[in-house]
C-alpha positions in Angstrom: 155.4 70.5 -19.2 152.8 70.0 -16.4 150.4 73.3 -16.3 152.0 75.0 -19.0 149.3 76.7 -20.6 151.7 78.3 -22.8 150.4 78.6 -26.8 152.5 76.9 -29.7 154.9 79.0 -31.6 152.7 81.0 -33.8 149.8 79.8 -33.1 148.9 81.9 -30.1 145.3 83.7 -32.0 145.0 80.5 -33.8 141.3 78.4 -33.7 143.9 74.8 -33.0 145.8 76.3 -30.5 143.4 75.1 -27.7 144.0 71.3 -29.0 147.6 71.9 -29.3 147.8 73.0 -26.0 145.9 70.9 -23.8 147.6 67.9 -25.3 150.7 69.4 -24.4 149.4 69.4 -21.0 149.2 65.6 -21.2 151.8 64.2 -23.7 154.9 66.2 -22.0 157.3 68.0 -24.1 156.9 66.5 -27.3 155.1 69.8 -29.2 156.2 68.7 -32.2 154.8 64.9 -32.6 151.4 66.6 -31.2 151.3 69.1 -34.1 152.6 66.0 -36.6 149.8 63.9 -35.4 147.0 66.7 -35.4 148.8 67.3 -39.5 148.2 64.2 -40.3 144.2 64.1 -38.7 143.6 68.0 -40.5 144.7 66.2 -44.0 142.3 63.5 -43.4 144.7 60.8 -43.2 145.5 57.7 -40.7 148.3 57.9 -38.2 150.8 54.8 -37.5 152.7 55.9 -33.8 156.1 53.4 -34.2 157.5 53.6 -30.6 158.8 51.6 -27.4 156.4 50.6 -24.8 155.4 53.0 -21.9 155.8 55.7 -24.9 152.4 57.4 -24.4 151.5 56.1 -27.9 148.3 55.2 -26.8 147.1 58.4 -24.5 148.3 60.9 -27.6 145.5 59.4 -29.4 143.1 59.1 -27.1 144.0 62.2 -26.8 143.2 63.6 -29.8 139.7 61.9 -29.7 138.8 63.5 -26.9 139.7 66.9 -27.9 138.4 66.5 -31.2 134.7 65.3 -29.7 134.8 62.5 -31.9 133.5 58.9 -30.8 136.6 56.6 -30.2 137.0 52.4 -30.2 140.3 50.7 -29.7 141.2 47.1 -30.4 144.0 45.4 -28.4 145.5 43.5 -31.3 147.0 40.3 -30.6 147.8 36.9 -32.5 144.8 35.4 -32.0 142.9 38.4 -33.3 140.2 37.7 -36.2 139.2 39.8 -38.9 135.6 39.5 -37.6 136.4 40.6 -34.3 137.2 44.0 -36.1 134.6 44.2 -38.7 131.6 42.4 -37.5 130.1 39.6 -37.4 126.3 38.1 -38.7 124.4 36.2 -35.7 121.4 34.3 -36.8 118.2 35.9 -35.4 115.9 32.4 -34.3 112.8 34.8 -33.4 112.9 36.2 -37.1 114.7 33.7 -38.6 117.2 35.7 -40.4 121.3 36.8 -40.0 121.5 40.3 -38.1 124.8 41.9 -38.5 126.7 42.8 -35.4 128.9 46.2 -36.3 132.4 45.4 -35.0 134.6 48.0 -33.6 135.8 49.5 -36.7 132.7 51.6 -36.8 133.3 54.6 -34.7 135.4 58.1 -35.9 138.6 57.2 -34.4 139.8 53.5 -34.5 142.6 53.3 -32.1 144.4 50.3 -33.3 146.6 49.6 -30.5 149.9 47.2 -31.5 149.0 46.4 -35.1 151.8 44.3 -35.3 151.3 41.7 -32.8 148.6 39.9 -35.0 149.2 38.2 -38.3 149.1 39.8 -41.4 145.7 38.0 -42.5 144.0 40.2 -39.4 145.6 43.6 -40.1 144.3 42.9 -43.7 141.0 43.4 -42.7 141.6 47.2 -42.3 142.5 47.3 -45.5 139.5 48.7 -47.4 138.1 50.5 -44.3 141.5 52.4 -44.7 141.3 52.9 -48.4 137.6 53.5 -49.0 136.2 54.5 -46.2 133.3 51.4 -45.7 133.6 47.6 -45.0 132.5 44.7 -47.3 131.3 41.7 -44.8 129.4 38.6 -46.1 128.9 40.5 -49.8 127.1 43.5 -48.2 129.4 46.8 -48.2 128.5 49.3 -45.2 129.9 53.0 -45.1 132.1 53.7 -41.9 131.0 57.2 -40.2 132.4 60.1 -41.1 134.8 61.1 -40.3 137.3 58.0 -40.0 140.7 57.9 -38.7 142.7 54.8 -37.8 145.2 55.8 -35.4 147.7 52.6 -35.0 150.6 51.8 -32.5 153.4 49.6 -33.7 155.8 48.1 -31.2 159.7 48.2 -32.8 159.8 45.1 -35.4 162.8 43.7 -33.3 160.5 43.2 -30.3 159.2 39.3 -29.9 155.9 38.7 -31.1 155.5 41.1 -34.1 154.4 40.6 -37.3 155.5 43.0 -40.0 152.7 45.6 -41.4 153.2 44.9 -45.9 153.8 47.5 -47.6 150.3 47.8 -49.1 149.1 48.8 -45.4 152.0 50.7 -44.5 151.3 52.9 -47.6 147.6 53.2 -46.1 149.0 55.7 -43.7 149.8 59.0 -44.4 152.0 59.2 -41.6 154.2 57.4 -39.6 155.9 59.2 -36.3 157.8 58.4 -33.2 157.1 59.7 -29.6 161.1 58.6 -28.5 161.9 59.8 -25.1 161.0 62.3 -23.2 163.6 65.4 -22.1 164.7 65.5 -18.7 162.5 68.5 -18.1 159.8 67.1 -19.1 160.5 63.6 -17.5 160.7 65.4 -14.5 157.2 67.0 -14.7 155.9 63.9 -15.5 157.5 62.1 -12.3 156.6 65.0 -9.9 152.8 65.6 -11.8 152.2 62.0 -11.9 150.7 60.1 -14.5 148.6 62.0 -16.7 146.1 59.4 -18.3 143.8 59.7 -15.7 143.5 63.3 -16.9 142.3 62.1 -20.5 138.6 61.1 -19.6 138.8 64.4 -17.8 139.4 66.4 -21.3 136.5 68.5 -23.2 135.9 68.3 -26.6 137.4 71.5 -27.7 135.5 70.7 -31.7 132.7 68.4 -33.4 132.7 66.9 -35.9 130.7 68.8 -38.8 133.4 71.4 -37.1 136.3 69.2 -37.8 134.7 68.2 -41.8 134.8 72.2 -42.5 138.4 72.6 -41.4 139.6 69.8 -43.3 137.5 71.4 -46.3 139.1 74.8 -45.9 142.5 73.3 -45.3 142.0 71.4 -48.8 141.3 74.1 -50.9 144.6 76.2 -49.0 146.9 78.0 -52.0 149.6 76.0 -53.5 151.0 77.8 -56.1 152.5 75.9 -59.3 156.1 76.5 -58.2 155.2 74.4 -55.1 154.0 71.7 -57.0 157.0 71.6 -59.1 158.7 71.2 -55.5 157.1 68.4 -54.4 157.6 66.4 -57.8 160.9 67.2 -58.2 161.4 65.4 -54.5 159.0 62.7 -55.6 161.2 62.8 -58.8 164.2 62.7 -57.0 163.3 59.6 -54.6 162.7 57.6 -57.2 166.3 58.2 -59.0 168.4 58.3 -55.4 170.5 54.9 -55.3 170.0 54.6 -51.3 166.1 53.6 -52.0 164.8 50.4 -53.7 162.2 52.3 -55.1 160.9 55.7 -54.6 157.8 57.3 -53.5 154.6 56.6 -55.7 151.9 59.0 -56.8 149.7 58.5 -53.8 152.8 59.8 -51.5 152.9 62.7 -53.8 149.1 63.9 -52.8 149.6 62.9 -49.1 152.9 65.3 -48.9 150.7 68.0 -50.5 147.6 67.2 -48.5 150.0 67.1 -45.0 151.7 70.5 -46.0 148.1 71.9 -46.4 147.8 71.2 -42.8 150.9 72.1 -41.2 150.9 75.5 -43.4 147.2 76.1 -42.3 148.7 75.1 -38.2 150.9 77.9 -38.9 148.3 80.7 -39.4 149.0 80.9 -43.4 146.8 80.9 -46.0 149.0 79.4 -48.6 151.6 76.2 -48.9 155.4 77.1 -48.6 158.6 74.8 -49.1 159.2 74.9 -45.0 156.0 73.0 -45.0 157.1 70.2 -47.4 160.3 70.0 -45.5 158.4 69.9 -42.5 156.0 66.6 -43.1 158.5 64.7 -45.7 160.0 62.5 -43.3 156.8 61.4 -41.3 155.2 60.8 -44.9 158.2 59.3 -47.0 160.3 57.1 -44.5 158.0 54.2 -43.7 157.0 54.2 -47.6 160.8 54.1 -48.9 163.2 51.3 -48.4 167.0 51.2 -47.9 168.6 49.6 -51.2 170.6 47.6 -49.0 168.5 44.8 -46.7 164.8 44.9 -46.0 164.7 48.1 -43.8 163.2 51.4 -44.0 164.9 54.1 -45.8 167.7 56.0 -42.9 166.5 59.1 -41.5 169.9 60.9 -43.2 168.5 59.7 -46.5 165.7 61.2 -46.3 167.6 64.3 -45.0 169.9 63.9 -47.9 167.0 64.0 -50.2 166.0 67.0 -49.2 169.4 68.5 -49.6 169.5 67.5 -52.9 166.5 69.1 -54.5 166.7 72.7 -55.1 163.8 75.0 -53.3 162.2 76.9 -56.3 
């Protein structure tokens, strides 16, 4: 709520706590889709924000740039959006005769991608390999993007006129995929008495760098998972795949992002090794926009994924 300088449980002596805390200060009452989103950054991975307008999608990660010290771009995507007007674009040079390429917003550290889904599928496309790889391929020349790169995206409910629904190929790009949903009264009534707090955001200090940010995400790599974990997380990965409420289940590369993410929330908690809790913890935000109902074209119920859970014994 508004001033509460108050730490996150168990992370009072903790190096993140500072992060945590001022964007608590700013994103009111929603701890736990600030510590989600900060998982998902920590593991290295990009962040799709699925909510109503007027959400606060866009100020949590602006947010997180700030605090984070890292440079930040943000694209308004809309239906007339081109892929060049995210990549770049070569203008011919008359004094030297020669192309010069233009670097398009996609290269910066944080690429807030603000409603993906208002532009057509051939323009969200183009973060496709930026996602994946890490770099941009424009006119047959590839260019690395800095390090590090996150694409943080907002996506306005698919019901809403004037989407475009993100394939599954790019969905599977993120490692995570969270909702901000509404606040609590308390916290609702901080916000109406405080005021609004984007203002605040410019206002915000870097609390890390990042060659700070690249060693955290190295330590938080090499964090212990012991082979009775790993049996845990394939036995889910296992069991996704043979539950008949999902069209298919979740693929290899969901298997490393759950490790990777519960790296990140264990190392959030203050512990130096991975435990179930922490699986449970980041399964939904990693499996339910990679797994689909069996029934229609929708993604795969938040009791499924509850259920899935349930069903898998911890070791």
């Amino acid at each position: 709520m508004l001033g509460n300088t108050r730490s996150f449980p168990g992370l009072r002596n903790h190096p993140f706590n500072s992060v945590l805390t001022e964007a608590g200060k700013i994103i009111l009452g929603k701890e736990h889709e600030i510590r989600l989103a900060t998982t998902c950054l920590l593991a290295g991975g990009h962040l799709l924000i699925e909510d109503l307008p007027g959400m606060g999608k866009t100020t949590l990660a602006h947010t997180l740039a700030k605090l984070l010290g890292l440079q930040f771009n943000r694209i308004q995507f809309t239906s007339d959006l081109l892929p060049a007007d995210i990549t770049g674009v070569s203008i011919f040079d008359r004094t030297n005769s020669a192309f010069h390429f233009l670097p398009g917003p996609i290269f910066t550290q944080v690429l807030l991608a603000d409603e993906i889904n208002r532009a057509t599928p051939k323009t969200q496309s183009a973060l496709l390999e930026a996602m994946e790889e890490r770099q941009v391929t424009s006119e047959g020349q590839t260019r690395e993007l800095p390090r590090p790169f996150f694409v943080i995206a907002t996506q306005n409910p698919a019901h809403q006129i004037g989407t475009f629904p993100l394939p599954e190929s790019q969905l599977d790009r993120f490692l995570m995929r969270i909702e901000l949903g509404y606040p609590d009264r308390q916290a609702e009534r901080a916000l109406l008495t405080g005021g609004d707090q984007r203002p605040r955001v410019e206002q915000l200090a870097a609390v890390f760098d990042p060659a700070q940010l690249a060693d955290l995400q190295s330590e938080i790599a090499a964090l212990h998972a012991s082979a009775a974990l790993i049996d845990y997380i394939q036995a889910l990965v296992e069991a996704s795949r043979r539950m008949p409420a999902f069209r298919h289940g979740l693929s290899p590369r969901a298997a490393l992002a759950l490790l990777s993410a519960a790296r990140a929330w264990a190392w959030l908690a203050g512990r130096d090794m991975v435990l179930p809790d922490d699986v449970q913890a980041v399964l939904p935000a990693i499996a339910r926009h990679r797994l689909r109902a069996s029934q229609g074209n929708t993604l795969a119920d938040r009791e499924d994924i509850a259920s899935l859970i349930r069903t898998v014994a911890i070791p």
